[in-house]
Structure formats: structure tokens, C-alpha cells
C-alpha positions as CSV (number, residue, x, y, z in Angstrom):
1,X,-37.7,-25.6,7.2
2,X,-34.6,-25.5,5.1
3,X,-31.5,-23.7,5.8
4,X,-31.3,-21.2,3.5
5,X,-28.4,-21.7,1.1
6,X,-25.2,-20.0,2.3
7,X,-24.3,-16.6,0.6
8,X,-21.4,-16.9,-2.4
9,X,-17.6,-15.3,-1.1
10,X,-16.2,-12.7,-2.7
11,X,-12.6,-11.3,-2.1
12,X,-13.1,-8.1,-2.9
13,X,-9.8,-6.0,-1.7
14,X,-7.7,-9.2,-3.6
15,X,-9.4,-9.2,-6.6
16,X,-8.9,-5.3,-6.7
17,X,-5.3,-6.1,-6.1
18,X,-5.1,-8.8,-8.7
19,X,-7.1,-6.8,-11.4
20,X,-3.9,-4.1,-10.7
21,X,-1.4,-6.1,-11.6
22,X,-0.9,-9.2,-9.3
23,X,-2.7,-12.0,-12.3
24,X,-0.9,-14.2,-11.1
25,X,-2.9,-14.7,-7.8
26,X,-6.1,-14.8,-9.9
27,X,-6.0,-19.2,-9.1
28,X,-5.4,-18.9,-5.0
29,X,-8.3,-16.3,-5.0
30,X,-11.1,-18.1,-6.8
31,X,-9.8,-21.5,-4.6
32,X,-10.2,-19.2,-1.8
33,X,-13.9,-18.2,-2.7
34,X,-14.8,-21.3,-3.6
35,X,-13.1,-23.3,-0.7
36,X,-14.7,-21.2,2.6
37,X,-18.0,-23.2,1.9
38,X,-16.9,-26.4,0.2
39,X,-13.5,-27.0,2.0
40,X,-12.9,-25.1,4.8
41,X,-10.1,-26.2,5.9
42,X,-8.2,-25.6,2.6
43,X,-9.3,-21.8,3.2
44,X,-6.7,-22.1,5.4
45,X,-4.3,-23.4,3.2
46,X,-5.0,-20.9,0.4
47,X,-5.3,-17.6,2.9
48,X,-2.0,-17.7,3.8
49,X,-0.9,-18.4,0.5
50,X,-2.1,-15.3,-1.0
51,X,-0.9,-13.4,1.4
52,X,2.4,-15.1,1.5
53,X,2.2,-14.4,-3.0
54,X,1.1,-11.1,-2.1
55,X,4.1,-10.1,0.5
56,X,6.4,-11.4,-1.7
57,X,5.4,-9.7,-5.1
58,X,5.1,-6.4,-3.7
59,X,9.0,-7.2,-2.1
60,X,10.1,-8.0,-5.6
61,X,8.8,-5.0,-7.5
62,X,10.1,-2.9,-4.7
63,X,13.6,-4.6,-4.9
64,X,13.7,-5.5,-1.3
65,X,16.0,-8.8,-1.2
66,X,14.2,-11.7,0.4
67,X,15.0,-15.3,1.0
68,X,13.0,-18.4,-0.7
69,X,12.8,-20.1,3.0
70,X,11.4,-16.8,4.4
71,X,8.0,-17.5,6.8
72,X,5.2,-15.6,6.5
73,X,5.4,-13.6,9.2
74,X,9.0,-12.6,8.1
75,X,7.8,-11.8,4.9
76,X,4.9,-9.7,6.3
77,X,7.4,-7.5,8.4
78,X,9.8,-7.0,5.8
79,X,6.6,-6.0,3.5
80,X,5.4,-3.2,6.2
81,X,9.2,-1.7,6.7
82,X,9.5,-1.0,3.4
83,X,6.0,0.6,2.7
84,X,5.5,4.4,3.7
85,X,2.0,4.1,4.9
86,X,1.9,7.8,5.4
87,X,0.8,10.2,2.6
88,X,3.7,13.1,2.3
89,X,1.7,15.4,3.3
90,X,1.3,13.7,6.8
91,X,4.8,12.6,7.2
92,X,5.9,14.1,10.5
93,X,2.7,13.3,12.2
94,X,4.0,11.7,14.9
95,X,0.3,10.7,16.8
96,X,-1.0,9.5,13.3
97,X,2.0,7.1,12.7
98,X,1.8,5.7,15.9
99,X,-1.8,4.6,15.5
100,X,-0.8,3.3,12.4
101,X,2.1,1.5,14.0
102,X,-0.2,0.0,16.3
103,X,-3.6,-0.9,13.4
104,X,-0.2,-2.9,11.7
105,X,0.8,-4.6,14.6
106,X,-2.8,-5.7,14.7
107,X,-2.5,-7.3,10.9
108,X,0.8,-8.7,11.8
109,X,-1.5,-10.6,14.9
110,X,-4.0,-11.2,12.0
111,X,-1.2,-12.9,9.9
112,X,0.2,-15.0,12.5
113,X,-3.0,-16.6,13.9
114,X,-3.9,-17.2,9.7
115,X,-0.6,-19.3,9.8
116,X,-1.6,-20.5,13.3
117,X,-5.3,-21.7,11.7
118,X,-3.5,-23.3,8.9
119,X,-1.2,-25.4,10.8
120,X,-3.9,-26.8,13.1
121,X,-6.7,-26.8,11.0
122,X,-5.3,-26.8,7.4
123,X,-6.4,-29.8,4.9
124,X,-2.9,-29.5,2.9
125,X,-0.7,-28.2,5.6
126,X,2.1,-31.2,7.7
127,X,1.0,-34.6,8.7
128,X,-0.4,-35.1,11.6
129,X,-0.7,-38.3,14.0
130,X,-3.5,-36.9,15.4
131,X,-7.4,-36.1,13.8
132,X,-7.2,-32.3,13.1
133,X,-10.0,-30.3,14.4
134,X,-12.8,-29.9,11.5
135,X,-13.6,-26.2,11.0
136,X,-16.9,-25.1,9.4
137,X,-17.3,-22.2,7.1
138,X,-17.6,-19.6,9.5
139,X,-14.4,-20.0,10.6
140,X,-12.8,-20.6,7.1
141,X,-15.0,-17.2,6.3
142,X,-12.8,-15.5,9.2
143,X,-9.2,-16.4,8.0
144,X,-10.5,-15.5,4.3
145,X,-12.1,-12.2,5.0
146,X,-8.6,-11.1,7.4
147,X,-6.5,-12.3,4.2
148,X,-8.6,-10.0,1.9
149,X,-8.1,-7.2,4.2
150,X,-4.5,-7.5,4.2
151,X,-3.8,-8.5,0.5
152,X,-6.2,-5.2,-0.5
153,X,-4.1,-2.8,1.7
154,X,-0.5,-3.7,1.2
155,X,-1.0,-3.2,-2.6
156,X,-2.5,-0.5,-2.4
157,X,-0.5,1.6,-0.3
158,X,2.3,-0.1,-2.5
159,X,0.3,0.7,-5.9
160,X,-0.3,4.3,-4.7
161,X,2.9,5.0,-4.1
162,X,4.5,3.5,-7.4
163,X,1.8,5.8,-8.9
164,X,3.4,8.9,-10.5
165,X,1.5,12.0,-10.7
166,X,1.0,13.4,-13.8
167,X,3.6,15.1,-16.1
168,X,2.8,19.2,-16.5
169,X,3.5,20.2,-19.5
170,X,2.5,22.0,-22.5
171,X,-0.5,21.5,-24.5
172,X,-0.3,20.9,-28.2
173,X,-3.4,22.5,-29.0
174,X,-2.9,25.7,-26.9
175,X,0.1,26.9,-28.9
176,X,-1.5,27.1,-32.5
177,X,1.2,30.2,-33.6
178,X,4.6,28.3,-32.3
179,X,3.2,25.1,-33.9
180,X,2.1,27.0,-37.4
181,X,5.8,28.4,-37.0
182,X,7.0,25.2,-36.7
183,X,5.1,23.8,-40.0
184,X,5.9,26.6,-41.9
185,X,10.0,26.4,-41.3
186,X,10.4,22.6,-41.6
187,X,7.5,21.8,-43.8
188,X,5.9,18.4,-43.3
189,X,7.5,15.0,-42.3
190,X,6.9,12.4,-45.0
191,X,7.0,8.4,-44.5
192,X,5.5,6.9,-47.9
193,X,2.6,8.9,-49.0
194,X,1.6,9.7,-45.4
195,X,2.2,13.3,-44.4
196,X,2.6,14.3,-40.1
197,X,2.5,17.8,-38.8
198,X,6.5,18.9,-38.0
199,X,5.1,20.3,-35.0
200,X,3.0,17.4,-34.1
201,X,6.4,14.7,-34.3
202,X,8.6,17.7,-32.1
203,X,5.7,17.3,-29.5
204,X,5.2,13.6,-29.0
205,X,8.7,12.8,-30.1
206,X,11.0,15.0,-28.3
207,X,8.5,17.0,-25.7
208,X,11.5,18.6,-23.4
209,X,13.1,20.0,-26.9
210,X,9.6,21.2,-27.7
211,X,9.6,23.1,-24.5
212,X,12.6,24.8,-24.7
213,X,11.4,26.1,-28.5
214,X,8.3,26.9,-27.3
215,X,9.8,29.2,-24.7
216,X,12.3,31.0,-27.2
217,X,9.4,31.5,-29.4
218,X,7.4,32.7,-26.9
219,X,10.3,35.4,-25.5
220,X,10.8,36.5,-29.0
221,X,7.7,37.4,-29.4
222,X,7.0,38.9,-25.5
223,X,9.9,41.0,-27.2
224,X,8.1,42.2,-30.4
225,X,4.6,42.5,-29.2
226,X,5.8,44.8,-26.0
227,X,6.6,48.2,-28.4
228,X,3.2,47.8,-30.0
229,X,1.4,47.4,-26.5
230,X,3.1,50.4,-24.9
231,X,2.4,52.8,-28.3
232,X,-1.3,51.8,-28.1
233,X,-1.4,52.9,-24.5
234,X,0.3,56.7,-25.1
């Protein structure tokens, strides 16, 4: 009976990574995929690459200085320093970061037997006088799936925390009297023959002067509005 055909590769937590922002990995990935069945030894090769592209991208964007010669494990370290891997919320949990100090201590073992893998079992790593030992793919499978894992997380923890919460703010649409105030005082702004709201340009424009207009108006007429509510009530 035949063996059944072997199952494609996909890196899931790099290509989420890559689809982020890191393109420019997009090449070691699909080598990656491609290579844990039909070169397994340039798995290898290409896992600790990406990791290596990864640890130094997410250094760069953070503006951590790094050196060209740095090793992978170096790089790695210098990556996980610089991330906060705890959530502000969860800052001073001093149990939680200490399992977290150990889970990273257990990628950092990860990383260093991927660099270990590729230096004895690597099809583009250093000569050799010796015949390397020839892995199969379910070895290749190993250093490619640890590689994904890594690559996924640091970016993320590094995307989530570059990620700014939304701006509060107010609406455009839930201040129809300050904006008809607006209109009506400066009348609309003309380029050529096409016309914008006054109101509208002060919004998208200049939203922190809108703000501060918006407030006056909205005292003024707090101010106005008050005598009439208080007579109705007598």
C-alpha cells in the first residue's frame, strides 16, 4: 500500500506576522513551507533565518541599537528585554511574570537548539570535512513549527503594543446645532466649483480647535437654556 502523500506546511503565526507588516519575510516563509518536505535540511537553514529577520525587525522599529555581527541568540535576548510581555493591567503580578520569565527561557532553549539543528544538520550552513547527518521531514517539521511559534509571538506582543487605542473624541454627527452654527457664521469653503461644509473642514482639519468651540458653544448655551428650565419648573 502506498504511503499516503505527506500533508502541505503552513506557517501560520509567520504568515500572520508577515501579513502585519514584516513583507519582507514573505521569501524565507514560503522556502520554509516548501523546504520541510523537499529539503529538510534547508528548513534548518531558513528557520533560523526568519527568526533571526524577525528579531531584528522588531529591534529596528523599536529603536533598540543592535550590531550587524550579532548571533541569534543575542539577538533573541535583546528582542525579549525590550518587549513588555505583560498587559498593563497585569503589571505588578509578580507570580505571572515569573511564569512568563520561565515559558521565555524555554523559547530562548527553542532558539538555541534551531541554531544548534542548523549547524549540524543545515544544507547551507559551514563546510564540513565530515558527511552531515541527513534529517527527514519530521525533524525539519520540528525546527519549522518552533520558528513559527516564536516569529507569531514576538510580533505580536510587539504589534499589540505599538497598537494605540482609539482617539475619544467628538462626533460630527451628534452636534448638528454647533455645526449649523458653524455654517451659518462662516458660510461654505469653496475650492473651484466644489462647495465643503465649514463645520465639516474645522472637524477633520483642526479636530482639537473643534473641541474647544464645541465646548464654548456648548457653555454658552448650558448658560441660556438654564433660566428657561428653572421658569418651566415654578
Amino acid at each position: 500500500m502506498a504511503a499516503p502523500a505527506p500533508q502541505p506546511f503552513v506557517m501560520h503565526g509567520a504568515r500572520d506576522a508577515m501579513a502585519a507588516g514584516l513583507a519582507h519575510i514573505e521569501e524565507q516563509v514560503k522556502g520554509i513551507e516548501q523546504a520541510v518536505v523537499e529539503n529538510p535540511g534547508l528548513a534548518f537553514d531558513l528557520a533560523k533565518t526568519l527568526v533571526e529577520s524577525t528579531c531584528r525587525a522588531v529591534l529596528g522599529e523599536r529603536a533598540v541599537a543592535f550590531d550587524s555581527t550579532d548571533d541569534l541568540p543575542k539577538l533573541f535576548k535583546s528582542a525579549t528585554q525590550n518587549l513588555p510581555f505583560l498587559p498593563a493591567t497585569a503589571s505588578d503580578a509578580a507570580e505571572v511574570r515569573k511564569s512568563l520569565v520561565q515559558t521565555l527561557s524555554g523559547l530562548s532553549t527553542a532558539v538555541q537548539g534551531i541554531c544548534e539543528l542548523r549547524n549540524q544538520c543545515g544544507f547551507a550552513s559551514h563546510g564540513s570535512g565530515e558527511p552531515r547527518p541527513v534529517m527527514e521531514a519530521v525533524q525539519a517539521l520540528l525546527a519549522a513549527e518552533a520558528a513559527d511559534a516564536i516569529v507569531g509571538f514576538l510580533h505580536r506582543v510587539h504589534r499589540q503594543d505599538r497598537t494605540l487605542p482609539p482617539a475619544v473624541g467628538p462626533s460630527f454627527d451628534d452636534n448638528g446645532a454647533f455645526n449649523e452654527h458653524v455654517d451659518e457664521t462662516f458660510g461654505p469653503v469653496r475650492v473651484f466649483e466644489v462647495e465643503f461644509r465649514a463645520s465639516e473642514v474645522l472637524f477633520r482639519m483642526e479636530p482639537e480647535t473643534y473641541r474647544i468651540y464645541l465646548a464654548e458653544f456648548d457653555g454658552n448655551n448650558a448658560d441660556t437654556v438654564a433660566p428657561a428650565d428653572e421658569e418651566a419648573q415654578v
